[in-house]
mmCIF file of the N, C-alpha and C atoms, coordinates in Angstrom:
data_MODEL
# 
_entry.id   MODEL 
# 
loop_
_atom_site.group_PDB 
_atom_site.id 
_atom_site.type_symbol 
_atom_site.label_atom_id 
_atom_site.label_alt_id 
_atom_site.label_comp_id 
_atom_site.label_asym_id 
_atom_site.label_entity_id 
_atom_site.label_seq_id 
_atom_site.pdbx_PDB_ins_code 
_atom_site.Cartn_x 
_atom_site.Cartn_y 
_atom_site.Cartn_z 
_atom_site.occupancy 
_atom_site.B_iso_or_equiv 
_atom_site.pdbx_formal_charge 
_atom_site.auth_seq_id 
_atom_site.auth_comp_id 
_atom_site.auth_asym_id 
_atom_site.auth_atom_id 
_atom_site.pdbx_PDB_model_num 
ATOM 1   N N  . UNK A 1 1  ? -8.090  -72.573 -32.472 1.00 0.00 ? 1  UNK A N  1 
ATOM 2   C CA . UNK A 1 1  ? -9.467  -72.690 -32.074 1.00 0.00 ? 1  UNK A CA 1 
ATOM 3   C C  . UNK A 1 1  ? -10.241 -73.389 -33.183 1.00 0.00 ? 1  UNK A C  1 
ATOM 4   N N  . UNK A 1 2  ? -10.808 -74.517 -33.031 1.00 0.00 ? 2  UNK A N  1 
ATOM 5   C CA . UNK A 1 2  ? -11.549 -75.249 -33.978 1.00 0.00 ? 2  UNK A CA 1 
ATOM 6   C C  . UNK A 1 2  ? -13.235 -74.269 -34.016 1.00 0.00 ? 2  UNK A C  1 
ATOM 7   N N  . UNK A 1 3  ? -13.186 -73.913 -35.110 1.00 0.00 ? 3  UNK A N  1 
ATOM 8   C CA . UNK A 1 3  ? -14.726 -73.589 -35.788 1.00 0.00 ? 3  UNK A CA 1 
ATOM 9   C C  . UNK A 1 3  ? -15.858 -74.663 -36.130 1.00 0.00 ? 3  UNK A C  1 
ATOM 10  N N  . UNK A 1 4  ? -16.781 -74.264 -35.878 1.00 0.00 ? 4  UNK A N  1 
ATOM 11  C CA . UNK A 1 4  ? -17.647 -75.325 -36.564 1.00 0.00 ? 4  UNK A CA 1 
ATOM 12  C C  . UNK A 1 4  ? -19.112 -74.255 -37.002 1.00 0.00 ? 4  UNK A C  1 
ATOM 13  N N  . UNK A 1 5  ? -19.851 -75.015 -37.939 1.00 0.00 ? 5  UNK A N  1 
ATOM 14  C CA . UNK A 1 5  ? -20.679 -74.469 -37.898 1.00 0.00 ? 5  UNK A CA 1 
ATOM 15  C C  . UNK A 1 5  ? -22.374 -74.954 -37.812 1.00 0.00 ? 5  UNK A C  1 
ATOM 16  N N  . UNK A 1 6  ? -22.942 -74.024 -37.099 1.00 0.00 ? 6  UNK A N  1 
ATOM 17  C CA . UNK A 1 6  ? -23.997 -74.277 -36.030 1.00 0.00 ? 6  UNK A CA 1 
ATOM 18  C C  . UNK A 1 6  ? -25.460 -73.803 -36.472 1.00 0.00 ? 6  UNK A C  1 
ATOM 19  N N  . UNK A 1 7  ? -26.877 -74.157 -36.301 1.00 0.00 ? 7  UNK A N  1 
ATOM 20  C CA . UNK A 1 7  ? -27.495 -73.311 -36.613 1.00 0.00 ? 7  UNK A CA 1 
ATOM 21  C C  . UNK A 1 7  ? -28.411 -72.757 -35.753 1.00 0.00 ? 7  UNK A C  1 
ATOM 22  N N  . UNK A 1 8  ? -28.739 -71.481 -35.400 1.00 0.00 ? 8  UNK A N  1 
ATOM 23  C CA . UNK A 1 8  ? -28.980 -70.616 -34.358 1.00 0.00 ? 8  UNK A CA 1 
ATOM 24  C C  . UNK A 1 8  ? -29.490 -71.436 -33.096 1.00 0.00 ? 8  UNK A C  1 
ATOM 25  N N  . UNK A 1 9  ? -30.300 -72.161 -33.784 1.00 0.00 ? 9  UNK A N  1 
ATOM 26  C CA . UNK A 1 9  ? -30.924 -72.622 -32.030 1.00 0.00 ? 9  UNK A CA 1 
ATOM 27  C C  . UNK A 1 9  ? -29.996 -73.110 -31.784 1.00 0.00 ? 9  UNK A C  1 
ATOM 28  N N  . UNK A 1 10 ? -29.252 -74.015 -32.005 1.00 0.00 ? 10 UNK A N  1 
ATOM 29  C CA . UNK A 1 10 ? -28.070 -74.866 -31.251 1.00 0.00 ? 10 UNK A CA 1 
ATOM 30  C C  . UNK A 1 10 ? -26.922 -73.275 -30.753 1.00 0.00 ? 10 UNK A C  1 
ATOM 31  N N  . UNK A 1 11 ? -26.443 -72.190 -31.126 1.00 0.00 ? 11 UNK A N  1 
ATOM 32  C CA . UNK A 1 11 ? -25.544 -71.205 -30.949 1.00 0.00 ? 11 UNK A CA 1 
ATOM 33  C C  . UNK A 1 11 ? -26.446 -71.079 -29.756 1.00 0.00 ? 11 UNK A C  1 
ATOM 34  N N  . UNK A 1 12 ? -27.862 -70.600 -30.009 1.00 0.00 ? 12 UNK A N  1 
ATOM 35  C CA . UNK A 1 12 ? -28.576 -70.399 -28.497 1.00 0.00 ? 12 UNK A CA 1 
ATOM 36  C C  . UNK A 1 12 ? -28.814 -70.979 -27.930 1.00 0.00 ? 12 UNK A C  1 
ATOM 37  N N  . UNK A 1 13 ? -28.944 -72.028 -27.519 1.00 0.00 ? 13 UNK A N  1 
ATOM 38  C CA . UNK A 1 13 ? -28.900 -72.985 -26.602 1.00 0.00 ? 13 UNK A CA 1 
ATOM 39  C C  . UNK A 1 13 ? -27.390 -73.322 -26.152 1.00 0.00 ? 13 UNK A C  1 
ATOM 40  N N  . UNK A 1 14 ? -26.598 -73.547 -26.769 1.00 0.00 ? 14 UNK A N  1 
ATOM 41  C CA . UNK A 1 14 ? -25.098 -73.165 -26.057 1.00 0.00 ? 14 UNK A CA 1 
ATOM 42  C C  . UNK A 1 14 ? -24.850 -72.213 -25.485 1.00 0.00 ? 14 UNK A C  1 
ATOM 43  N N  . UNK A 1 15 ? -24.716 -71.246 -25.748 1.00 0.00 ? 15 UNK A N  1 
ATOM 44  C CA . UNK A 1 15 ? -25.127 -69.980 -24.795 1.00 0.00 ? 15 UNK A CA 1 
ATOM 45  C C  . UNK A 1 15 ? -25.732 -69.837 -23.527 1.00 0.00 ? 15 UNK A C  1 
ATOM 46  N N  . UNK A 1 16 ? -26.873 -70.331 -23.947 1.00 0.00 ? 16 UNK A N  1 
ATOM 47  C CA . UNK A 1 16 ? -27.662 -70.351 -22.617 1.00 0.00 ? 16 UNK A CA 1 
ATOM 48  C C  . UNK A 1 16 ? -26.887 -71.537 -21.572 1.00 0.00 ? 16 UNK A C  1 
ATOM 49  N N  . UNK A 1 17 ? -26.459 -72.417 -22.206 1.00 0.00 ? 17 UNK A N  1 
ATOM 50  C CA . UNK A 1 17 ? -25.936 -73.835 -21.622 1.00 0.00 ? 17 UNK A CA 1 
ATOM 51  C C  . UNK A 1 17 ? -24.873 -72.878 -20.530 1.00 0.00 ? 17 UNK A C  1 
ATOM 52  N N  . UNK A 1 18 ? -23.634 -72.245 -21.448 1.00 0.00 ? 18 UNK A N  1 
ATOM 53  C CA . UNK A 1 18 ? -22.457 -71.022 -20.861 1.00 0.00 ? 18 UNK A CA 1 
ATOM 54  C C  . UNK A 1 18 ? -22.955 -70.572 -20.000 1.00 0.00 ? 18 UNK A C  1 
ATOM 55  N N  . UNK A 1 19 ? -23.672 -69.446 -20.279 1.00 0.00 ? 19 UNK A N  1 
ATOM 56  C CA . UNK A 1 19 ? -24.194 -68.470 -18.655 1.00 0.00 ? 19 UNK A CA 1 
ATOM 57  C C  . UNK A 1 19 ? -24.672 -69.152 -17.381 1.00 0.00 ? 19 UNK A C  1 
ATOM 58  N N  . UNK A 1 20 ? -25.916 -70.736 -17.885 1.00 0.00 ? 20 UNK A N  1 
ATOM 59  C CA . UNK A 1 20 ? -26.309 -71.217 -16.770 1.00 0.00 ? 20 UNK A CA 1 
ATOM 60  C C  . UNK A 1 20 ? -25.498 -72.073 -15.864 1.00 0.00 ? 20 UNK A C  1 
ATOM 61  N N  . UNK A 1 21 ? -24.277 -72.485 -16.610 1.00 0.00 ? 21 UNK A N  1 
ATOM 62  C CA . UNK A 1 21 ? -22.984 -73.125 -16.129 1.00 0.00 ? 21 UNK A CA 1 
ATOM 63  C C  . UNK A 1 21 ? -21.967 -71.836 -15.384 1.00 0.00 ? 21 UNK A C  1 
ATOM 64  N N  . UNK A 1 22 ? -22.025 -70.954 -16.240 1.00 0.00 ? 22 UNK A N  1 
ATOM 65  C CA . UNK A 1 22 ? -20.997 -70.472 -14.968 1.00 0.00 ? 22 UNK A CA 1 
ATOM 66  C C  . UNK A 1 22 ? -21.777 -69.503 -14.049 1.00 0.00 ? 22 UNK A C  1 
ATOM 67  N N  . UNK A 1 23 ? -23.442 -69.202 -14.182 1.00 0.00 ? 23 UNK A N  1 
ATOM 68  C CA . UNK A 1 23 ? -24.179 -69.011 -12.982 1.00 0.00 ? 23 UNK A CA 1 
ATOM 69  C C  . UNK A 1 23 ? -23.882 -70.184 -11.990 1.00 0.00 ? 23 UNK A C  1 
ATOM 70  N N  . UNK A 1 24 ? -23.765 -71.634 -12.145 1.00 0.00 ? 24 UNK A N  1 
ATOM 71  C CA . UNK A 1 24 ? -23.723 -72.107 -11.196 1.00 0.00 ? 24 UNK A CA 1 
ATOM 72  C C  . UNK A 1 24 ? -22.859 -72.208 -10.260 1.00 0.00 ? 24 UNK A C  1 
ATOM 73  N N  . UNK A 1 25 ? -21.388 -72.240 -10.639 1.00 0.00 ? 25 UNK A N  1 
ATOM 74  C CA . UNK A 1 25 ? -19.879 -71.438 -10.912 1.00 0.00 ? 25 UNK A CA 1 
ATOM 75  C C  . UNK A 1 25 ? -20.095 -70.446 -10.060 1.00 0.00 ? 25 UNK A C  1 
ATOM 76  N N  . UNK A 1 26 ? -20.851 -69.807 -10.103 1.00 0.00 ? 26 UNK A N  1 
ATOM 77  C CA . UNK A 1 26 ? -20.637 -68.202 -9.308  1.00 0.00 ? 26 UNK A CA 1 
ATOM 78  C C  . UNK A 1 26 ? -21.696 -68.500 -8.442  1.00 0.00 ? 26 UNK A C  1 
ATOM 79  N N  . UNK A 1 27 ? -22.750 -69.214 -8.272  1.00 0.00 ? 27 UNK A N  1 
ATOM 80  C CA . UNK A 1 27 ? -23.008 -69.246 -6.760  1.00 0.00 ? 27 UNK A CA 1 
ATOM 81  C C  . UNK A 1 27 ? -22.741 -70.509 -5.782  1.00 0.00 ? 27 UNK A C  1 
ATOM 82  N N  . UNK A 1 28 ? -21.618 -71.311 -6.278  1.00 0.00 ? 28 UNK A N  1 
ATOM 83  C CA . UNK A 1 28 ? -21.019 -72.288 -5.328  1.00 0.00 ? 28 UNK A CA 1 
ATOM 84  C C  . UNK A 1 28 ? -20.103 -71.464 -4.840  1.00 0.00 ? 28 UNK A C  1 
ATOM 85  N N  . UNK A 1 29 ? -19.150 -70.838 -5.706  1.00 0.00 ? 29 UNK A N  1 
ATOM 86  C CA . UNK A 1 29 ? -17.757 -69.867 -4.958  1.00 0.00 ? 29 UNK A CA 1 
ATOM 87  C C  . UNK A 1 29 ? -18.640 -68.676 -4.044  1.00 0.00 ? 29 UNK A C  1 
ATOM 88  N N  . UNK A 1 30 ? -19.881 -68.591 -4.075  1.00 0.00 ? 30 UNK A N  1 
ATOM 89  C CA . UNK A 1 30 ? -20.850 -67.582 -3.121  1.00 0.00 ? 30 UNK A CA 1 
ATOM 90  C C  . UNK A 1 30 ? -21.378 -67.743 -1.872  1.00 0.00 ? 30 UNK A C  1 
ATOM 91  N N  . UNK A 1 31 ? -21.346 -69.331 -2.128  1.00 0.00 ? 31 UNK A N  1 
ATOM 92  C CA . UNK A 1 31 ? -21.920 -70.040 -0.724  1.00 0.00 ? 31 UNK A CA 1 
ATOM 93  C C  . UNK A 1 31 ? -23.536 -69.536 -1.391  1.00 0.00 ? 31 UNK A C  1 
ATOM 94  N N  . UNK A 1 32 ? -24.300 -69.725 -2.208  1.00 0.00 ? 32 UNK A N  1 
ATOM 95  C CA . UNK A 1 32 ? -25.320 -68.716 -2.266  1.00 0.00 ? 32 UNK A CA 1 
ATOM 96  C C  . UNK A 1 32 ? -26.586 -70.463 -2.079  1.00 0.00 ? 32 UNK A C  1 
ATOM 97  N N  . UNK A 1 33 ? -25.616 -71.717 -1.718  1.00 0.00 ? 33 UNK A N  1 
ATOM 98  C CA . UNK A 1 33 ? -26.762 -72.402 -1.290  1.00 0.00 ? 33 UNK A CA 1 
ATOM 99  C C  . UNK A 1 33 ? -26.703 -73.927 -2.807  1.00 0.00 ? 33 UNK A C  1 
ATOM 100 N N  . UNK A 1 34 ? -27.120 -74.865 -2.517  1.00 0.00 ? 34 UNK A N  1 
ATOM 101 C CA . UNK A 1 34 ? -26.882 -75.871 -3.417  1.00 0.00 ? 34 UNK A CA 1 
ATOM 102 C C  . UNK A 1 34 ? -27.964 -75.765 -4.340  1.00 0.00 ? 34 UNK A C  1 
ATOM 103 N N  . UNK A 1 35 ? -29.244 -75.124 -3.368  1.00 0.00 ? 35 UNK A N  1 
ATOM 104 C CA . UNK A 1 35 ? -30.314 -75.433 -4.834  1.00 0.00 ? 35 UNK A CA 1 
ATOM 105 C C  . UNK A 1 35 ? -30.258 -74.173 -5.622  1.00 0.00 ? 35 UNK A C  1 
ATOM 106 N N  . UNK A 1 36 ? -29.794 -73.336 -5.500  1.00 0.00 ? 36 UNK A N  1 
ATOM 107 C CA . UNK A 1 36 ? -29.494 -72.344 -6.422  1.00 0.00 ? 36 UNK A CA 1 
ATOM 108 C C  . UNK A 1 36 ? -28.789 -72.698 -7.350  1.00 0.00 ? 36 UNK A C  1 
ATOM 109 N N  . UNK A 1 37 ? -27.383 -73.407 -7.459  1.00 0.00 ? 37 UNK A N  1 
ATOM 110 C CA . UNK A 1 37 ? -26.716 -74.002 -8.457  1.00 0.00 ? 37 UNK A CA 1 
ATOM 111 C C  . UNK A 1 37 ? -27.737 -75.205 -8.558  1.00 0.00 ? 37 UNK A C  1 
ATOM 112 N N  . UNK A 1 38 ? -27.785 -75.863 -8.051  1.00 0.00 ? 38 UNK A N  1 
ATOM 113 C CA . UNK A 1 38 ? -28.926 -76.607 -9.131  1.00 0.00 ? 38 UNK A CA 1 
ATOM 114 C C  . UNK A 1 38 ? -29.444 -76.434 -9.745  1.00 0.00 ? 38 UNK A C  1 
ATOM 115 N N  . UNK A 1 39 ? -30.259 -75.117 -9.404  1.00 0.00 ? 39 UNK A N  1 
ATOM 116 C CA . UNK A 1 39 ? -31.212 -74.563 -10.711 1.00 0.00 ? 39 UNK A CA 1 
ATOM 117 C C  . UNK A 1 39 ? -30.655 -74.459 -11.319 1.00 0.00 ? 39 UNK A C  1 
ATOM 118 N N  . UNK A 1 40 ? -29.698 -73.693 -11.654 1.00 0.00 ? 40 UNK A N  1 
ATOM 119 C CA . UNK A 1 40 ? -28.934 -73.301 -12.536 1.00 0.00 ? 40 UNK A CA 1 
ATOM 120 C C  . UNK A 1 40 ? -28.054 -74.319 -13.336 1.00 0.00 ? 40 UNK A C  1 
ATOM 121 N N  . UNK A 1 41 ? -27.764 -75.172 -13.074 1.00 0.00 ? 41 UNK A N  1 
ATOM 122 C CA . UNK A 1 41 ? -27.154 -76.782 -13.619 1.00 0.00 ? 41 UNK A CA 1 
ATOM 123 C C  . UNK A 1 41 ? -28.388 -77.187 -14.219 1.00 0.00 ? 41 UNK A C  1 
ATOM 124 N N  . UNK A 1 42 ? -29.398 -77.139 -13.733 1.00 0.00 ? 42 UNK A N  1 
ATOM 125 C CA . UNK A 1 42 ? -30.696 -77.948 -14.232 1.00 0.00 ? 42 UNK A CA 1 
ATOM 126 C C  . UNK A 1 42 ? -30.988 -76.844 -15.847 1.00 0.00 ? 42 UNK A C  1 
ATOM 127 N N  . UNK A 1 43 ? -30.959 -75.848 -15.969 1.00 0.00 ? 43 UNK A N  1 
ATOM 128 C CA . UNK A 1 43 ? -31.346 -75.103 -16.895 1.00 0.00 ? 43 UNK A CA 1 
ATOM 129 C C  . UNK A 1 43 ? -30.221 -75.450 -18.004 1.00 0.00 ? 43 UNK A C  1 
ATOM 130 N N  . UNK A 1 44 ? -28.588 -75.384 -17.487 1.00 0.00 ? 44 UNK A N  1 
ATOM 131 C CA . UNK A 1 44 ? -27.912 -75.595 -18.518 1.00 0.00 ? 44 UNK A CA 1 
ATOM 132 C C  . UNK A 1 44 ? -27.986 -76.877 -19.032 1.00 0.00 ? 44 UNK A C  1 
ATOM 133 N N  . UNK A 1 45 ? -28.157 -78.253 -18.280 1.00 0.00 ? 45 UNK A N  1 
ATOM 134 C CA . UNK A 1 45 ? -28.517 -79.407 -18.927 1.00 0.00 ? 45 UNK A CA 1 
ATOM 135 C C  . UNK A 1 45 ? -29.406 -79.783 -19.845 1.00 0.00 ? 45 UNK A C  1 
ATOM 136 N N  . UNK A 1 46 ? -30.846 -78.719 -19.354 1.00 0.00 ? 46 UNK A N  1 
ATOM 137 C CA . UNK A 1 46 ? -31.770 -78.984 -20.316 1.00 0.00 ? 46 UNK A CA 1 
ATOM 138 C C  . UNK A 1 46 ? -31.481 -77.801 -21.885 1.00 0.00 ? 46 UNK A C  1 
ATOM 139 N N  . UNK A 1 47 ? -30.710 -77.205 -21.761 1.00 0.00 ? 47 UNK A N  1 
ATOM 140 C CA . UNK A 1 47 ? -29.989 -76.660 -22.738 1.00 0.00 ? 47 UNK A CA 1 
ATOM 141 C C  . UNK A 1 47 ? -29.435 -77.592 -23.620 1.00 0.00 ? 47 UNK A C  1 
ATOM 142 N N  . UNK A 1 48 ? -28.716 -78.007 -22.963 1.00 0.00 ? 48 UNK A N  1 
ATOM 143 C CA . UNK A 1 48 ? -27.904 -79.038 -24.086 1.00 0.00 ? 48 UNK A CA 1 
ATOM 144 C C  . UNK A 1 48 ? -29.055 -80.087 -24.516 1.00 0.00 ? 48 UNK A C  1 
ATOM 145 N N  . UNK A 1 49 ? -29.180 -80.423 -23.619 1.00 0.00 ? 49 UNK A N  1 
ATOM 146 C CA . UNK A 1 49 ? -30.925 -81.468 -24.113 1.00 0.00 ? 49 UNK A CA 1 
ATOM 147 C C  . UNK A 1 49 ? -31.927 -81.244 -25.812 1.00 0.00 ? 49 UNK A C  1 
ATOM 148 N N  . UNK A 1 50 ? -31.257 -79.787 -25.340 1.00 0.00 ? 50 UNK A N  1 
ATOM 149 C CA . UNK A 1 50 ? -32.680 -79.392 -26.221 1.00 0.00 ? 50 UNK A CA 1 
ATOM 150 C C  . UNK A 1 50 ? -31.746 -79.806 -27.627 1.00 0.00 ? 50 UNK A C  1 
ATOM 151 N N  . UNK A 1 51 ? -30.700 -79.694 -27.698 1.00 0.00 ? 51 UNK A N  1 
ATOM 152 C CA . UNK A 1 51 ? -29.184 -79.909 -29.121 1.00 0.00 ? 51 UNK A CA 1 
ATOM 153 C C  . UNK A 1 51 ? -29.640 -81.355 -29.219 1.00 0.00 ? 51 UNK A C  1 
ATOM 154 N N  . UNK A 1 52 ? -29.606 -82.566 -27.744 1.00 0.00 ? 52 UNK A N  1 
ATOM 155 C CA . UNK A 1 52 ? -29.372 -84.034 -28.574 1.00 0.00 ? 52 UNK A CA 1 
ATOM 156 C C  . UNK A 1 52 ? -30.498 -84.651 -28.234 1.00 0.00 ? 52 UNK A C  1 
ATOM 157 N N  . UNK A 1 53 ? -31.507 -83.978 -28.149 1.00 0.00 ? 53 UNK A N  1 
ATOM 158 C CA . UNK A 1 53 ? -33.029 -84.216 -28.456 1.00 0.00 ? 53 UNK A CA 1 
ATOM 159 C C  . UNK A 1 53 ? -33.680 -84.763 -27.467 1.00 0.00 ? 53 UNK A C  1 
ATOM 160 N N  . UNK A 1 54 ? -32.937 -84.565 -25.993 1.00 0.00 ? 54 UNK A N  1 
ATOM 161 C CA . UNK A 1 54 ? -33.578 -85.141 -24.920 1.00 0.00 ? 54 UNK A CA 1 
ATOM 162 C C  . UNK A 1 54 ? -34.224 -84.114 -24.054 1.00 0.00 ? 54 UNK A C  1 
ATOM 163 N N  . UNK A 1 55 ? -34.353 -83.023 -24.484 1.00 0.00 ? 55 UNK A N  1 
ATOM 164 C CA . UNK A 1 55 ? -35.876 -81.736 -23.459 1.00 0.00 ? 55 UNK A CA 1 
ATOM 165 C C  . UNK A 1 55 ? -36.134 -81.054 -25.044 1.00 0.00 ? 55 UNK A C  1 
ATOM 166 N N  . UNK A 1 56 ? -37.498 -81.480 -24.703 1.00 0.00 ? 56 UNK A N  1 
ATOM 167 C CA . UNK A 1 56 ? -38.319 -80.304 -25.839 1.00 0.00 ? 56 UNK A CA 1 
ATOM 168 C C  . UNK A 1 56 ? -38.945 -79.121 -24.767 1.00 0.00 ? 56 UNK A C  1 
ATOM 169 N N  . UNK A 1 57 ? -38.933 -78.052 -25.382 1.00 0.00 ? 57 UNK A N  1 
ATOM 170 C CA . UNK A 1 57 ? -39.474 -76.764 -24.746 1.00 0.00 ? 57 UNK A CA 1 
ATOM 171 C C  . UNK A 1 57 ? -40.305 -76.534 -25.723 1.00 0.00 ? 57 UNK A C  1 
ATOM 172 N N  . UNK A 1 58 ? -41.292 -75.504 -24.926 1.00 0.00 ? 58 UNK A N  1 
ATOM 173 C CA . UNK A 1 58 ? -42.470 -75.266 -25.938 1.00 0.00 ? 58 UNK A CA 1 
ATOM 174 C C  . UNK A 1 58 ? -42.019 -74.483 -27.118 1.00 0.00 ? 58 UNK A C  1 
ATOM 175 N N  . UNK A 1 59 ? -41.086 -73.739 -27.083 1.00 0.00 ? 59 UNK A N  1 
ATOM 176 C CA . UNK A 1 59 ? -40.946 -73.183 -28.262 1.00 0.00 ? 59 UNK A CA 1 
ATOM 177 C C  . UNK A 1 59 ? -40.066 -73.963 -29.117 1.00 0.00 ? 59 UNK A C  1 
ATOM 178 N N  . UNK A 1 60 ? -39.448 -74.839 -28.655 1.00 0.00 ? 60 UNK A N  1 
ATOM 179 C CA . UNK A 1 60 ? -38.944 -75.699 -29.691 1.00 0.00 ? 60 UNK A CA 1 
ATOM 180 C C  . UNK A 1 60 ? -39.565 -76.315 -30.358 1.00 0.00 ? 60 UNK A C  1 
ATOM 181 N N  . UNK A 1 61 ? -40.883 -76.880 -29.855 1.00 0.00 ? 61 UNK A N  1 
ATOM 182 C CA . UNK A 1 61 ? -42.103 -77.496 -30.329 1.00 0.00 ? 61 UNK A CA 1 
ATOM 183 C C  . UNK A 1 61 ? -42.411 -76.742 -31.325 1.00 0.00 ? 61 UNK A C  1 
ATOM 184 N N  . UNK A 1 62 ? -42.708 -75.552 -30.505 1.00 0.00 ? 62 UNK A N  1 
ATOM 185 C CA . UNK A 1 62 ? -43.779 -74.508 -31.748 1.00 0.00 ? 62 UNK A CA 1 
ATOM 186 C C  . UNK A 1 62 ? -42.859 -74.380 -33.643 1.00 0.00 ? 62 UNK A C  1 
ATOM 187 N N  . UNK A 1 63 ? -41.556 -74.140 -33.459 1.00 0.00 ? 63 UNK A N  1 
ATOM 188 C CA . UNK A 1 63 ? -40.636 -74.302 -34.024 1.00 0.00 ? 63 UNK A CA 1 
ATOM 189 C C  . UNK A 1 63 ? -40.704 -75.555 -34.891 1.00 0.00 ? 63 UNK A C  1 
ATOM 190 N N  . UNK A 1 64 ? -41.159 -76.399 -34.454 1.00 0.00 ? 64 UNK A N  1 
ATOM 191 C CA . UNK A 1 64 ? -41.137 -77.949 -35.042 1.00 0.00 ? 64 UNK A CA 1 
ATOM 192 C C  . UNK A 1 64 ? -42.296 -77.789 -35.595 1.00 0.00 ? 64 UNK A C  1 
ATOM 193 N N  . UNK A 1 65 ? -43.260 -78.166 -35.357 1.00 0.00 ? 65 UNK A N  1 
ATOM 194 C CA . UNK A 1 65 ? -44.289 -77.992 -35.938 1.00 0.00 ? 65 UNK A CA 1 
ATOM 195 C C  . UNK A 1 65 ? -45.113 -77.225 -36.769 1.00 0.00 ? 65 UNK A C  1 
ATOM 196 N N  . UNK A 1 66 ? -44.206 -75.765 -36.779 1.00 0.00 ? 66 UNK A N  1 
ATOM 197 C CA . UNK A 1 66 ? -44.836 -74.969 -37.980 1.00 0.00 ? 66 UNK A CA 1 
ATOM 198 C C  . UNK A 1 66 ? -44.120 -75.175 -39.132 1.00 0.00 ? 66 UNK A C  1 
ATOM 199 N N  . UNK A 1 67 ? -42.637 -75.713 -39.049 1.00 0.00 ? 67 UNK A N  1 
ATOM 200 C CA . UNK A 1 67 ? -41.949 -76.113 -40.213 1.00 0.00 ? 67 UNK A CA 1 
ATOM 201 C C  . UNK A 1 67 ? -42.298 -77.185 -40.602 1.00 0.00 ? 67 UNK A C  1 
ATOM 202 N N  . UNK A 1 68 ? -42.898 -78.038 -40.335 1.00 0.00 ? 68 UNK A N  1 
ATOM 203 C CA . UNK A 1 68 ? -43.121 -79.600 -41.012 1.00 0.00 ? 68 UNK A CA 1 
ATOM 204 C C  . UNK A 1 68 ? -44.716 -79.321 -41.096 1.00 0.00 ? 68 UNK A C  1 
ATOM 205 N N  . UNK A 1 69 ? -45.076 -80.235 -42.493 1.00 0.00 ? 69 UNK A N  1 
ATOM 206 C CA . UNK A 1 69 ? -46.451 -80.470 -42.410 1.00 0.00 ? 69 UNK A CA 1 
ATOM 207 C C  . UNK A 1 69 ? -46.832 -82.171 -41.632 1.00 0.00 ? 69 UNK A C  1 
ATOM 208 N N  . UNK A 1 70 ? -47.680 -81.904 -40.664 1.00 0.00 ? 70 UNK A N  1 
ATOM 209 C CA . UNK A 1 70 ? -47.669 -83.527 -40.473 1.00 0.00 ? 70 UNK A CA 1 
ATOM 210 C C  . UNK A 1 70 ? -49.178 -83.360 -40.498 1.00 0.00 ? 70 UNK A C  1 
ATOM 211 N N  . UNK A 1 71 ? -49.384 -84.397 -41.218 1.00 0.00 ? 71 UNK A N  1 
ATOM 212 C CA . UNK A 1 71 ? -50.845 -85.386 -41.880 1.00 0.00 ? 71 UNK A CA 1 
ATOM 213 C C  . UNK A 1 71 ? -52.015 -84.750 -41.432 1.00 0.00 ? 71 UNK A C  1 
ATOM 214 N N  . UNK A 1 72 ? -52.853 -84.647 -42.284 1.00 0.00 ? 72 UNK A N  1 
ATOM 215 C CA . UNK A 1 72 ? -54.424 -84.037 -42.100 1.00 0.00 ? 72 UNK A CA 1 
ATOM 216 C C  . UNK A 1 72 ? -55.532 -84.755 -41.834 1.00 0.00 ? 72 UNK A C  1 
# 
């Protein structure tokens, strides 16, 4: 098993990426309907998004911006 190492938001956002992927996983084998796995595809994508910088969420923002000073 290759290790790597990560720092929390990226561990949580993988995570979240996992559950919302195999939520989607578990309601195609459910019949539970396409836009349900969509949602659920849509949440894990913007998961990963949030790792290669293509969805900002507000708290990622908030996160960003209290660590950096930007200009007065």
């Amino acid at each position: 098993m290759l290790q790597v190492m990560i720092n929390s938001r990226h561990q949580d956002a993988l995570n979240r990426a996992r559950a919302s992927t195999q939520h989607t996983i578990d309601a195609l084998h459910a019949d539970l309907g396409l836009e349900l796995a969509a949602m659920d595809l849509r949440i894990a994508v913007n998961a990963v998004g949030e790792i290669v910088g293509k969805t900002a969420t507000e708290d990622l923002l908030d996160v960003i911006f209290s660590q950096f000073c930007i200009g007065k």
